[in-house]
C-alpha positions as CSV (number, residue, x, y, z in Angstrom):
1,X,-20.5,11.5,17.6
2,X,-17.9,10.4,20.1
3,X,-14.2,10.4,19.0
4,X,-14.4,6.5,20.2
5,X,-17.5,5.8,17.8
6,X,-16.0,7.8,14.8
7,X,-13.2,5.3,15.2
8,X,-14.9,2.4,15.6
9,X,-17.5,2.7,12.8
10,X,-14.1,3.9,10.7
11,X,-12.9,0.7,11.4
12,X,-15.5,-1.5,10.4
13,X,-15.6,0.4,7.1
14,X,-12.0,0.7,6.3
15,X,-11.9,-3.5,7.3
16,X,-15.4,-4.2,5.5
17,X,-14.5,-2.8,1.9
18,X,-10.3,-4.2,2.2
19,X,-11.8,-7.9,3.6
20,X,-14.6,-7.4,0.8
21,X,-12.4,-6.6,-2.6
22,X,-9.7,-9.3,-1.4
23,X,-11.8,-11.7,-0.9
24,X,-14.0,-10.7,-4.4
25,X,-10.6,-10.8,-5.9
26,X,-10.7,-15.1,-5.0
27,X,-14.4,-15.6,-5.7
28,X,-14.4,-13.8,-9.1
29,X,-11.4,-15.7,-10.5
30,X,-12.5,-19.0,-8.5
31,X,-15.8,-18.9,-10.7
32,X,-13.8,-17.6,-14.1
33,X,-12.5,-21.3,-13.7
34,X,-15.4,-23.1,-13.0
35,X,-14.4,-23.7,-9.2
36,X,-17.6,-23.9,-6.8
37,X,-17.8,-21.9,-3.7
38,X,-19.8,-23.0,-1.1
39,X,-19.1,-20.3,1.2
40,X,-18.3,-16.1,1.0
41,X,-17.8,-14.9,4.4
42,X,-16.8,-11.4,5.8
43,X,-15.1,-12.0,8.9
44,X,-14.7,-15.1,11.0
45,X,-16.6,-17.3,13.7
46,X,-20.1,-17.4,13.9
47,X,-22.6,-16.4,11.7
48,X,-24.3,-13.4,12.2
49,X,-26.5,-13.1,9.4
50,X,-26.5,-13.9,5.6
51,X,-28.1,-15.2,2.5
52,X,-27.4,-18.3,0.0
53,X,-27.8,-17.3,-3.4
54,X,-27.4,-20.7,-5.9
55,X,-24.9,-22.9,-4.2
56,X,-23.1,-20.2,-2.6
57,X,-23.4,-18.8,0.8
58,X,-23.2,-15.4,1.0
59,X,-22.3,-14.2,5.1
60,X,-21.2,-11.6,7.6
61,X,-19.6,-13.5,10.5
62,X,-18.7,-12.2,14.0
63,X,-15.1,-11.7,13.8
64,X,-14.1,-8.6,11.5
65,X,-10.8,-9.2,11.7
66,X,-10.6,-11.0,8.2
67,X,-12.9,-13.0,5.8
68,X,-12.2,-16.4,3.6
69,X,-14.1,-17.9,0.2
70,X,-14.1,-21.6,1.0
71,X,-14.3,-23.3,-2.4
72,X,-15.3,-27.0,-3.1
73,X,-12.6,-29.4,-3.1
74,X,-10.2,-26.7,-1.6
75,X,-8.4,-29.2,0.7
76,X,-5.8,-31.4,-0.3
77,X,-6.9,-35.3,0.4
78,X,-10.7,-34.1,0.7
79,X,-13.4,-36.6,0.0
80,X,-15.3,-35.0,-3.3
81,X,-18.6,-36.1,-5.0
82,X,-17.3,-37.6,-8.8
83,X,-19.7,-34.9,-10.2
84,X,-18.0,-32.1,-8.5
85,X,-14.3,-32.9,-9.7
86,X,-14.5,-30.6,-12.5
87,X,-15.8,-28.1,-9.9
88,X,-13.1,-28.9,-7.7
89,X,-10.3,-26.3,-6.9
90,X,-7.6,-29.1,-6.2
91,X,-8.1,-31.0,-9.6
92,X,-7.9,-27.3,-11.5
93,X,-4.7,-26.8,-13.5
94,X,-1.3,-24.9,-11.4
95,X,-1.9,-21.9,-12.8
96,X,-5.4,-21.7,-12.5
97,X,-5.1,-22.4,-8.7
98,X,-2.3,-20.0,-8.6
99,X,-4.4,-17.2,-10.3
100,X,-7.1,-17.5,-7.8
101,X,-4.9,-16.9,-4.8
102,X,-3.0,-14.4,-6.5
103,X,-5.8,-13.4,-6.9
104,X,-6.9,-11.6,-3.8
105,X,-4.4,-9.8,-3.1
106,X,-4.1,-8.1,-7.0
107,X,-7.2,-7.0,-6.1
108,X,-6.3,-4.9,-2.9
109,X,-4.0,-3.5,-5.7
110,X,-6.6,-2.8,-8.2
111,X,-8.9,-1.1,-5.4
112,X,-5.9,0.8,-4.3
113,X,-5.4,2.1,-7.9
114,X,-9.4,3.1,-8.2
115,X,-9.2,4.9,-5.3
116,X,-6.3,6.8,-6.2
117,X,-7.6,7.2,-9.6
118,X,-11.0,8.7,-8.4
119,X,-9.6,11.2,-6.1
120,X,-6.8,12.6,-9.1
121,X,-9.8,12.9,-11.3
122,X,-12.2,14.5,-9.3
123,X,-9.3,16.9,-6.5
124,X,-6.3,16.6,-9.3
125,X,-2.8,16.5,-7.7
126,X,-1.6,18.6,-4.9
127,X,2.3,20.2,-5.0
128,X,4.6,22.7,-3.8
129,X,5.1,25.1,-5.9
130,X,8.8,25.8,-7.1
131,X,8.8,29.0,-5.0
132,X,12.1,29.4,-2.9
133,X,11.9,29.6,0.8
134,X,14.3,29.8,3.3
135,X,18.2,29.8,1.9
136,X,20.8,28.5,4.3
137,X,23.6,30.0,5.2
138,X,26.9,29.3,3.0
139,X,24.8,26.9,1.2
140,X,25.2,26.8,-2.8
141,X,22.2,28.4,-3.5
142,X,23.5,31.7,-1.0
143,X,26.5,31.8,-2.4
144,X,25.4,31.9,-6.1
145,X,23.0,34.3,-5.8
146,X,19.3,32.5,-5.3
147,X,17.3,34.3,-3.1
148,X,13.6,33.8,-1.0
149,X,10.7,34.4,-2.7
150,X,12.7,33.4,-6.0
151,X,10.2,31.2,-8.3
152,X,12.1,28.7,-10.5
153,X,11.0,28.5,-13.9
154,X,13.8,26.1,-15.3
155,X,17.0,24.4,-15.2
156,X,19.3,23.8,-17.9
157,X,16.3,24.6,-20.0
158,X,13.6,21.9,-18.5
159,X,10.6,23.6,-17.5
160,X,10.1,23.1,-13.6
161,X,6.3,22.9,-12.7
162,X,6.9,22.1,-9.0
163,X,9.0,21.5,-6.0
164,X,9.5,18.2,-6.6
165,X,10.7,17.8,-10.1
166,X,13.1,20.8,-9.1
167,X,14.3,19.1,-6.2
168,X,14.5,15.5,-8.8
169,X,16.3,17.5,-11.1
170,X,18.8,19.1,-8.2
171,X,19.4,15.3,-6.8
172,X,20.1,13.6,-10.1
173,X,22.7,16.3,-11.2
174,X,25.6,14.6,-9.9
175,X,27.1,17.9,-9.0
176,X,27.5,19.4,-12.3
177,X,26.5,23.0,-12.4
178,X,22.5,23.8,-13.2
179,X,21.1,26.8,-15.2
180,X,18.6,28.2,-12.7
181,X,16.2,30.3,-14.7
182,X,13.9,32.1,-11.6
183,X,11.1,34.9,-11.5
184,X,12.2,37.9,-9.2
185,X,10.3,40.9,-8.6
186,X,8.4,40.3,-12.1
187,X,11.8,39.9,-13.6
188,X,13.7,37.0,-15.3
189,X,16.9,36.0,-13.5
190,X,19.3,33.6,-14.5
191,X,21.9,31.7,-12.6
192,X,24.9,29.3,-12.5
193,X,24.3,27.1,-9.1
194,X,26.6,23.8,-8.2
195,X,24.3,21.6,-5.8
196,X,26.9,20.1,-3.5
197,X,26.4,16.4,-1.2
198,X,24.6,17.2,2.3
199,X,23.7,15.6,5.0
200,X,19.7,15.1,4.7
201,X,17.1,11.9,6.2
202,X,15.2,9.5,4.1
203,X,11.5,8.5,4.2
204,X,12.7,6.2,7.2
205,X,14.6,8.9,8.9
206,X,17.9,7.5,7.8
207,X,20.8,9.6,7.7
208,X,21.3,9.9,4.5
209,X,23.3,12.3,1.3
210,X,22.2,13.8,-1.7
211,X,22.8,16.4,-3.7
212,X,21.3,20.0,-2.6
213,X,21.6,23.5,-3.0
214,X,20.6,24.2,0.7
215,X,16.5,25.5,0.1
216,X,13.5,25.0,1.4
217,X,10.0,25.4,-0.3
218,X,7.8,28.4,0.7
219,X,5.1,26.2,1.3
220,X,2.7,27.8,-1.1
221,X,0.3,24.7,-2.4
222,X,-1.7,24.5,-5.7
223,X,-4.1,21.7,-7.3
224,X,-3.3,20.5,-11.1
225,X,-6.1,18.9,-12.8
226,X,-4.9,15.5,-15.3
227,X,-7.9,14.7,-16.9
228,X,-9.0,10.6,-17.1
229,X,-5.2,9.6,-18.7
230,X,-3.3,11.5,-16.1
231,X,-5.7,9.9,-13.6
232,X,-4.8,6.8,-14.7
233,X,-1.4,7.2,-14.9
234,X,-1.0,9.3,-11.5
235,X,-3.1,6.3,-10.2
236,X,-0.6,3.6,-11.2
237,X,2.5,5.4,-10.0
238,X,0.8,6.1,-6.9
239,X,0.2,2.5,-6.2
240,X,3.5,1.4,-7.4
241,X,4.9,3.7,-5.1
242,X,3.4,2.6,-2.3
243,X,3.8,-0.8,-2.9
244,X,8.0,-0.4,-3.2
245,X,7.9,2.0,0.3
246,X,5.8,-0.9,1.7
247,X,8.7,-3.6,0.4
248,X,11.6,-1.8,1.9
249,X,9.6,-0.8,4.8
250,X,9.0,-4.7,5.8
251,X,12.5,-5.2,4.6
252,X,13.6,-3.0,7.1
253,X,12.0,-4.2,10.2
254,X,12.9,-7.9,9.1
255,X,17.4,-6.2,9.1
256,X,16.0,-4.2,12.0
257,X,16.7,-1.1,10.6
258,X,13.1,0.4,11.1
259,X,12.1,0.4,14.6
260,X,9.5,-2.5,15.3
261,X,8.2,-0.3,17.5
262,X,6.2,1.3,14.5
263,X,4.3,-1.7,13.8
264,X,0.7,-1.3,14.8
265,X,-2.3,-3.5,15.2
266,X,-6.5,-3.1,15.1
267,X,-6.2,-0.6,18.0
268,X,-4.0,2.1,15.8
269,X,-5.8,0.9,12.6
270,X,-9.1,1.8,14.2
271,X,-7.6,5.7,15.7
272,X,-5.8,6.2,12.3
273,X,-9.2,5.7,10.4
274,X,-10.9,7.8,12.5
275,X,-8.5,10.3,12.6
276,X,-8.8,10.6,8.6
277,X,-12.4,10.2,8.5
278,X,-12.6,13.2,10.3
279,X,-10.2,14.9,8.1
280,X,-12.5,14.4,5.0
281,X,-13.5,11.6,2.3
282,X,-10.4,12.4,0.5
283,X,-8.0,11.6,3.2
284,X,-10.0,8.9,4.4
285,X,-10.2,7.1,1.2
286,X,-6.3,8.0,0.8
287,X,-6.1,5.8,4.0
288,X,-7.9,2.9,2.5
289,X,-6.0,3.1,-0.3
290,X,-2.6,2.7,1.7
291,X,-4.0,0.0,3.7
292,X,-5.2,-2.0,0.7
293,X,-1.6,-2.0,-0.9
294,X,-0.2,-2.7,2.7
295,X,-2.4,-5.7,3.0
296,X,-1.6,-7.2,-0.6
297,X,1.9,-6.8,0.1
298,X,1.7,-8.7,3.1
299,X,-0.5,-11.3,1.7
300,X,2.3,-12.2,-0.6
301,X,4.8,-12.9,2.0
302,X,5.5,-16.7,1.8
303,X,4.0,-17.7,5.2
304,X,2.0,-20.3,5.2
305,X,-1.6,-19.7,6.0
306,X,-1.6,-16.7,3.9
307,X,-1.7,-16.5,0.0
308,X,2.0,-16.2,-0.9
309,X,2.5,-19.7,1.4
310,X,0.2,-21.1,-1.5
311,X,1.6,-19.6,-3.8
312,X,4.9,-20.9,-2.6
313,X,3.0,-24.6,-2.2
314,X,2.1,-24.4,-5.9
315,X,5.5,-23.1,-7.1
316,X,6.9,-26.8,-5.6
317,X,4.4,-28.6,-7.0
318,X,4.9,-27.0,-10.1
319,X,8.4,-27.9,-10.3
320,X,8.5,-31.3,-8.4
321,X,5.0,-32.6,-10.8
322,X,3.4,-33.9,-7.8
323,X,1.8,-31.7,-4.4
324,X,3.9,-31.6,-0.8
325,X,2.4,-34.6,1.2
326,X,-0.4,-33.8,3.8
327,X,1.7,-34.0,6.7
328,X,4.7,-31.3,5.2
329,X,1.8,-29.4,4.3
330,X,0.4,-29.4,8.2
331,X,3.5,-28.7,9.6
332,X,4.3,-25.1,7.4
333,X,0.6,-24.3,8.3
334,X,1.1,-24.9,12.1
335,X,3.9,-22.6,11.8
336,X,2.9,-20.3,9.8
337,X,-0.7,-19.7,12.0
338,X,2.3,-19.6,15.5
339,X,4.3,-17.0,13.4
340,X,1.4,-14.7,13.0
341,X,-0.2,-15.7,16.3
342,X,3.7,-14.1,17.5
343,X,3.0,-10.8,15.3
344,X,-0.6,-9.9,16.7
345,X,0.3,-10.2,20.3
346,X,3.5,-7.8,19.4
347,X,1.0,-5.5,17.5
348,X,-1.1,-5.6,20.7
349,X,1.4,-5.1,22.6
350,X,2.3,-2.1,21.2
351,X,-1.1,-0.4,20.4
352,X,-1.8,-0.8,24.6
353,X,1.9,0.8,25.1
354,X,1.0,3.9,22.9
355,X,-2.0,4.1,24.7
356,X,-0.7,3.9,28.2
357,X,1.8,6.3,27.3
358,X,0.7,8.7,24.3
């Protein structure tokens, strides 16, 4: 298969199951309150084909860039039946309406936590291990004796399983002098290093400092297996952690401190997925998982049009007993659809400049 087709059937995958569990995530809760859906679409537009099961129906449309549950009685000032008003989604209780847009995107979060869960439990978790590599010159760890090839085994008695928790327990010392107890030559060695401030970049290539001792790991890799309570635990932290880099990371466009540049649309969805399709299920799942937290982030940004605007919607009514008039209500929408009309030409814009000049 071509490189072009991977992507493309990537794509429609990667789109079909985030569209699918967001949009499950609205029906499911919609019919835990007793709201009736008249329609479940994946995608937009035309029909292509589909199936009505009870009252609902069921469809894949021709537009794959999205997908909506359209429930009965779901806009404001809409003529309803008097037998469908307990069916109605705009005569349900604040919360209840609130719960059902929330919940979509909660359930981009949930699939991003199963994901992650399956792949700890079945691959377990990848690290460095703490095994010293390079030592810069003059640095702390030079000067007080550590040396390449050194494995560290502890410091100030906590056992150190892995790069990272040596290089967590390094950066939170504040400066104060560590025990370094390392494995050299099949001996035990222990040492007195001070970690000093340095100049180092962020996740955002920020210049930031931190406290170091001036290594770098040897770049030797092994696999831990959890077992189902460190699955679920790794899974959580895992999506929690995604979820805060994708806050700051929209935080920073918004202050312009991350390039907008990096923003990228359907064209660099559709190569990213294909690249990691053809790095394996793993990373390709790993990728779903990323773009699932991404998209529930995003769908709680209070825009209109997309949930948090609702959400924001409700929150007045909630507070002011009665909803925004129609007209207030038409006005944020129009907005909200020109705002994001603004972002997709950018992201265009920028997927057809990286591939003019990539």
């Amino acid at each position: 298969m071509t490189i072009m087709g991977t992507n493309i059937i990537a794509f429609v995958v990667v789109l079909g199951v985030l569209i699918f569990f967001h949009e499950l995530g609205h029906f499911l809760i919609a019919r835990l309150f007793g709201v009736g859906v008249e329609k479940f679409s994946l995608g937009f537009g035309p029909k292509i084909f589909g199936r009505t099961l009870g009252e609902t129906d069921y469809r894949i449309s021709a537009i794959p860039l999205g997908g909506y549950v359209k429930m009965v009685g779901e806009e404001p000032g809409a003529e309803i039946d008097p037998s469908d008003l307990s069916r109605s989604f705009t005569h349900k209780k604040i919360y209840q309406k609130m719960l059902i847009v929330a919940a979509g995107p909660l359930f981009n979060l949930f699939l991003a936590c199963v994901i992650f869960f399956l792949v700890v439990l079945f691959s377990g978790v990848y690290a460095y291990e703490p095994t010293i590599g390079e030592v810069g010159e003059a640095s702390p760890a030079a000067q007080q004796g550590i040396e390449k090839g050194d494995r560290v085994l502890s410091i100030n008695g906590a056992p150190v399983a892995t790069w990272d928790e040596m290089a967590e327990l390094i950066s939170g010392s504040g400066g104060r002098t560590l025990g370094f107890l390392v494995e050299r030559g099949g001996e035990r060695v222990a040492l007195d290093v001070t970690p000093r401030r340095m100049p180092a970049k962020n996740l955002f290539g920020e210049d930031i400092e931190r406290y170091m001792i001036g290594v770098a790991p040897g770049g030797e890799v092994f696999t831990r297996q959890v077992g189902v309570g460190g699955a679920v635990w790794e899974s959580v932290r895992q999506t929690w952690r995604m979820t805060e880099l994708t806050v700051v990371s929209i935080y920073k466009l918004i202050v312009g401190t991350l390039s907008r540049k990096t923003l990228g649309g359907p064209i660099m969805i559709a190569q990213m997925a294909g690249q990691q399709a053809r790095q394996g299920v793993e990373s390709f799942l790993f990728f779903i998982a990323l773009l699932s937290v991404n998209l529930a982030v995003l769908n709680f940004l209070p825009i209109p049009v997309l949930d948090g605007g609702h959400l924001m919607f409700f929150a007045i009514e909630a507070v002011i007993r009665r909803p925004l008039n129609t007209r207030m209500r038409e006005i944020a929408q129009q907005i909200g659809i020109f705002l994001l009309v603004l972002l997709m030409i950018y992201v265009f814009y920028n997927d057809i400049n990286r591939l003019i000049f990539s």
